[in-house]
C-alpha positions as MATLAB code, in Angstrom:
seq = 'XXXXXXXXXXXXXXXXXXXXXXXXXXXXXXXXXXXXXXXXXXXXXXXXXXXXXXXXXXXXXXXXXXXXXXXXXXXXXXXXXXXXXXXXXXXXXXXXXXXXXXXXXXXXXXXXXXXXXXXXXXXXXXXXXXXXXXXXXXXXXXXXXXXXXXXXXXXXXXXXXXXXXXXXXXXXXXXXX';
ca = [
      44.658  104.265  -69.947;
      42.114  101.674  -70.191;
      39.348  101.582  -72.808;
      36.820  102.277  -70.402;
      38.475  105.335  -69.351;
      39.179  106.202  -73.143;
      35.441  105.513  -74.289;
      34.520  108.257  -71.210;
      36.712  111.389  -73.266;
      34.664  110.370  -76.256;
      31.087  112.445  -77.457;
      28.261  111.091  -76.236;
      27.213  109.902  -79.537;
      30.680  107.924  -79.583;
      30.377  106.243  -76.252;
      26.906  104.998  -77.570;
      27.738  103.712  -80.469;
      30.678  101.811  -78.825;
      29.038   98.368  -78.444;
      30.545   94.530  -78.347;
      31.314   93.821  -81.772;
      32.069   97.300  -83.634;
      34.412   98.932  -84.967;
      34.580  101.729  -82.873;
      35.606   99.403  -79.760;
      37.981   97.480  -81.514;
      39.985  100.951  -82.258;
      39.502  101.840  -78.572;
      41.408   98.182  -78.094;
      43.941   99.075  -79.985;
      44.260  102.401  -78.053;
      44.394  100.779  -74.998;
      47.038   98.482  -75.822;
      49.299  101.553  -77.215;
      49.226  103.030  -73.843;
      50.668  100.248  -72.221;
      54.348  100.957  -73.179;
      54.058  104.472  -71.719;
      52.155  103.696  -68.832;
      54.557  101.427  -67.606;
      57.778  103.588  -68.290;
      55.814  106.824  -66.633;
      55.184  104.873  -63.489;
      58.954  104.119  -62.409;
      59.979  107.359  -64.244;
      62.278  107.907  -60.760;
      63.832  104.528  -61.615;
      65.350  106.060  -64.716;
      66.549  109.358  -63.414;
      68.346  107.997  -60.415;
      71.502  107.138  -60.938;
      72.001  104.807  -58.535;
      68.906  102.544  -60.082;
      68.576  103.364  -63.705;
      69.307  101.421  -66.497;
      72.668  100.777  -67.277;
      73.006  101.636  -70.716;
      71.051  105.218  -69.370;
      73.720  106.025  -66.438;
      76.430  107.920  -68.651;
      73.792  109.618  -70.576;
      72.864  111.104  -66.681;
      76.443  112.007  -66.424;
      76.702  113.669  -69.247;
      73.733  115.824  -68.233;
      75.609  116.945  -64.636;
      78.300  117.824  -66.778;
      80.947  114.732  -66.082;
      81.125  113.857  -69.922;
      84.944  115.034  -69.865;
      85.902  111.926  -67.269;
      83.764  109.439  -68.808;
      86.137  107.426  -71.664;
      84.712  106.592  -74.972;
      84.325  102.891  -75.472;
      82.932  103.213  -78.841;
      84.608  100.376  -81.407;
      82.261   99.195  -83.659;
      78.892   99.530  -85.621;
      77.127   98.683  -82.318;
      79.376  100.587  -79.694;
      78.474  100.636  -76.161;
      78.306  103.995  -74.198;
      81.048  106.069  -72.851;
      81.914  104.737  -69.002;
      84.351  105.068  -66.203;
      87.362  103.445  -66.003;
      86.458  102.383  -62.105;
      83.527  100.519  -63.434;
      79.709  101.590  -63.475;
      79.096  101.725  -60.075;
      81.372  104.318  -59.289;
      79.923  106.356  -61.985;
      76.815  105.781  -60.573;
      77.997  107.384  -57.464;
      79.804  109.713  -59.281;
      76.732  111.179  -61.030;
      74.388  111.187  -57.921;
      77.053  113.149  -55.917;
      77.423  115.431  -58.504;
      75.450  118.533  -57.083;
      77.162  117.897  -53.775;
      80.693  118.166  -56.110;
      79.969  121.008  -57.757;
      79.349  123.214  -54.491;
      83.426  122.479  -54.060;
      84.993  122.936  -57.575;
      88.146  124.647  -57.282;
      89.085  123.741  -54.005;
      91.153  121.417  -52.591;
      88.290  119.320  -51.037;
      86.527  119.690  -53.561;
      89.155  117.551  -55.768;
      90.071  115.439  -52.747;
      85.695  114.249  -52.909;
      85.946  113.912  -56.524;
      89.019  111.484  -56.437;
      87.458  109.363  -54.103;
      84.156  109.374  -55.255;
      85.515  108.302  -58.383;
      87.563  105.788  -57.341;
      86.465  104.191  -54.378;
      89.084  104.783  -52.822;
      90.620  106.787  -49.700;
      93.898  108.467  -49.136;
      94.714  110.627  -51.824;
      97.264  113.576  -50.589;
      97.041  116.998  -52.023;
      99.717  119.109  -50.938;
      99.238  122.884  -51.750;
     102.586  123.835  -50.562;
     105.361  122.225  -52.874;
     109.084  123.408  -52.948;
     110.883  123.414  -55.941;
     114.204  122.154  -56.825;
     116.088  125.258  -55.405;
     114.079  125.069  -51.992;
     111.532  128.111  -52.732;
     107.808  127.094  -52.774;
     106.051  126.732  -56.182;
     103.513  129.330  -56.874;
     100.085  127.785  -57.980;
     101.534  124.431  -57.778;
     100.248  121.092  -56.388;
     101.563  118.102  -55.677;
      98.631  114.839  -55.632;
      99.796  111.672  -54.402;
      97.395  108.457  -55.322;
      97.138  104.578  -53.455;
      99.519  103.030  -55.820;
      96.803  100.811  -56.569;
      95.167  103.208  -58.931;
      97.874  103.178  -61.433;
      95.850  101.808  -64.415;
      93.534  104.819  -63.905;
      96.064  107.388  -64.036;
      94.059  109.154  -67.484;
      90.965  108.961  -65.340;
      92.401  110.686  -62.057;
      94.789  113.438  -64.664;
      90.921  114.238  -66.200;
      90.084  114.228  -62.568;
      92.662  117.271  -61.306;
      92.746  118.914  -64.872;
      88.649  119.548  -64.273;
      88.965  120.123  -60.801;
      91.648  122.371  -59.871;
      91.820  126.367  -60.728;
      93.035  127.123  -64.640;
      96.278  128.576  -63.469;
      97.148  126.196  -61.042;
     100.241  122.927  -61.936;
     100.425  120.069  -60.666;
     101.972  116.600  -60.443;
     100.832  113.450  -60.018;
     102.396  110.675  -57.790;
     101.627  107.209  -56.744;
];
């Protein structure tokens, strides 16, 4: 807000008294130059709640607020720790977080975990098969099977959080790569 604009919310006898030289425009100055900061931060507000453009050290703190806290791993080490991420790097938690409405209209279901995988990873061809035999030949009950590109082997933890959060409470499952 610009001292102009400031010196117009004032009393009449305020905004004539406000001349070069006293006091009462050097405060409205100083008023001015405090809404600067805010100003500036209110007029990209959209830059900081979209994922796919906010700040970087701001992006988990999104996640955590469509509920995908439980994926993210905590990097904290020290006195000045940096914020929990993904294991698949930032941008696919960026992704990650934008799609999450889109995500949550599937929980449970076997697409539903099928998007998540990928969206998480970047990558295609994950295999979820829903209709496993056991060892004797009879199908499992509430068992799947989830095979992963081989390629994703270092982010086993993230793609076990992955199916854990995603499929039904009483369902099993393995993973294979």
């Amino acid at each position: 807000m610009k001292q102009a604009q400031i010196k117009r919310l004032l009393p009449d006898v305020f905004q004539r008294t406000a001349t070069p030289g006293s006091p009462l425009l050097a405060i409205l100055d100083a008023m001015e130059a405090m809404h600067d900061l805010p100003e500036s931060i209110l007029a990209n507000l959209d830059l900081i709640f979209d994922p796919r453009r906010a700040p970087d050290r701001f992006v988990s703190y999104l996640a955590g607020w469509v509920d995908l806290g439980v994926v993210l791993e905590d990097a904290r080490g020290g006195a000045r720790s940096t914020a929990p991420s993904l294991s698949t790097g930032l941008g696919r938690l960026r992704e990650l977080t934008a799609s999450a409405a889109r995500l949550s209209e599937w929980r449970g279901t076997r697409k539903g975990l099928q998007l998540f995988l990928e969206t998480a990873t970047g990558m295609n061809g994950f295999e979820i098969d829903e209709q496993v035999n056991g060892l004797d030949g009879k199908p499992k009950p509430f068992h799947l099977r989830v095979k992963a590109p081989k390629v994703l082997v270092p982010h086993r933890p993230l793609i076990e959080k992955i199916i854990e959060l995603e499929k039904p409470a009483y369902v099993t499952y393995e993973l294979e790569f």
